[in-house]
N, C-alpha and C positions, 0 to 999 in steps of 0.2 A: 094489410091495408094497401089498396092499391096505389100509385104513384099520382100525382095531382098534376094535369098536364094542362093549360091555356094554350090560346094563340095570339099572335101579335094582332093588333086591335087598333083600330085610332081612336083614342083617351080624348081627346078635346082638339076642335078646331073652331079659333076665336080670332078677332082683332084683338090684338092688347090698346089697354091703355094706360093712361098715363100714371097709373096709382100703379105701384110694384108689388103691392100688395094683396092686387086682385088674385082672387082664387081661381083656377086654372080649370084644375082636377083635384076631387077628393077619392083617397081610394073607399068603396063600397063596405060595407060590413062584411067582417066574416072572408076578407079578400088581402093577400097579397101582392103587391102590383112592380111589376118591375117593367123601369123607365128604356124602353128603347132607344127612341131617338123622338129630337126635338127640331123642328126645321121652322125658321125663322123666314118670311120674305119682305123685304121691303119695297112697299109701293110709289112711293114719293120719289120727289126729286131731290131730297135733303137725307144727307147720313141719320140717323139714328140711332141711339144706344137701348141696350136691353138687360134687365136683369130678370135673373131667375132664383126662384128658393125651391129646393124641396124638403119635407120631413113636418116636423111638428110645430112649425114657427117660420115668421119672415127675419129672423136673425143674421148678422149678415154668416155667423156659421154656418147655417143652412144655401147658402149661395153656390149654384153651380156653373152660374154666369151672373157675371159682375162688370155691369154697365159694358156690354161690350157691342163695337160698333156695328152697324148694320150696312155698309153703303150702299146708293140711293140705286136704285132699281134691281140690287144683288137679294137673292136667294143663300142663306147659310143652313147646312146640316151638323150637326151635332150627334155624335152614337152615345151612348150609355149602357151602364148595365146597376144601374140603382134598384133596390129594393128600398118601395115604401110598406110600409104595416096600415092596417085597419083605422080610418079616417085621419091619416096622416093627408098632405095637401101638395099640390104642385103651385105655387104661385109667383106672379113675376108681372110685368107692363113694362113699357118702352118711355122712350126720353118725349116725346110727343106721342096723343094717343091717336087712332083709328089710321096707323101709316103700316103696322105690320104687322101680318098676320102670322100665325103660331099653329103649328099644328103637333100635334104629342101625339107619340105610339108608342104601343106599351103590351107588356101581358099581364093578363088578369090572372090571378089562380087561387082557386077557392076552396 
C-alpha cells in the first residue's frame, strides 16, 4: 500500500464569535486532519480573549486555547501538530464576536 501523503491546506477562515462553541472545521469522512497552525487577528480597538477546542467535544479537556488574550490591533500565530479522526471538530469564538478573525491550516489525508 502506498503511503498516504496531503498537503498543507487552509481548513477554515472565519470571524469568530461570541459562542465558543461555534464549529470551526469538521474533519471530512474517510479523512485524517492534522492541525497546523492557527493564526488569530484582532481588529478592534479593545483586547479580546479566545478559546479554542479540538477533538470530540467542547469540553474544557478538549482546550488548546484557553481564554487567551488577543491585543487590540495584534496578529497571533500558533503552530501545532494535532491529529483529528473522522468528523471530529475544530471549535472555539472570542470574548466579543465579529472582532477576530481565525484562519486554520491544516493537512488533509485520506
Amino acid at each position: 500500500m502506498a503511503a498516504k501523503i496531503g498537503t498543507v491546506q487552509q481548513l477554515s477562515q472565519t470571524a469568530l464569535t461570541a459562542t465558543t462553541t461555534t464549529v470551526l472545521y469538521t474533519v471530512p469522512a474517510l479523512t485524517t486532519t492534522i492541525l497546523k497552525e492557527l493564526v488569530l487577528c484582532n481588529t478592534d480597538t479593545a483586547d479580546h480573549t479566545v478559546t479554542i477546542q479540538v477533538g470530540a467535544g467542547t469540553a474544557v479537556a478538549n482546550r488548546i486555547l484557553s481564554a487567551v488574550n488577543i491585543p487590540a490591533g495584534q496578529t497571533l500565530a500558533f503552530t501545532f501538530s494535532t491529529a483529528l479522526l473522522t468528523t471530529q471538530t475544530i471549535t472555539g469564538g472570542a470574548s466579543v464576536g465579529a472582532f477576530v478573525s481565525c484562519t486554520i491550516s491544516g493537512i488533509e489525508v485520506q
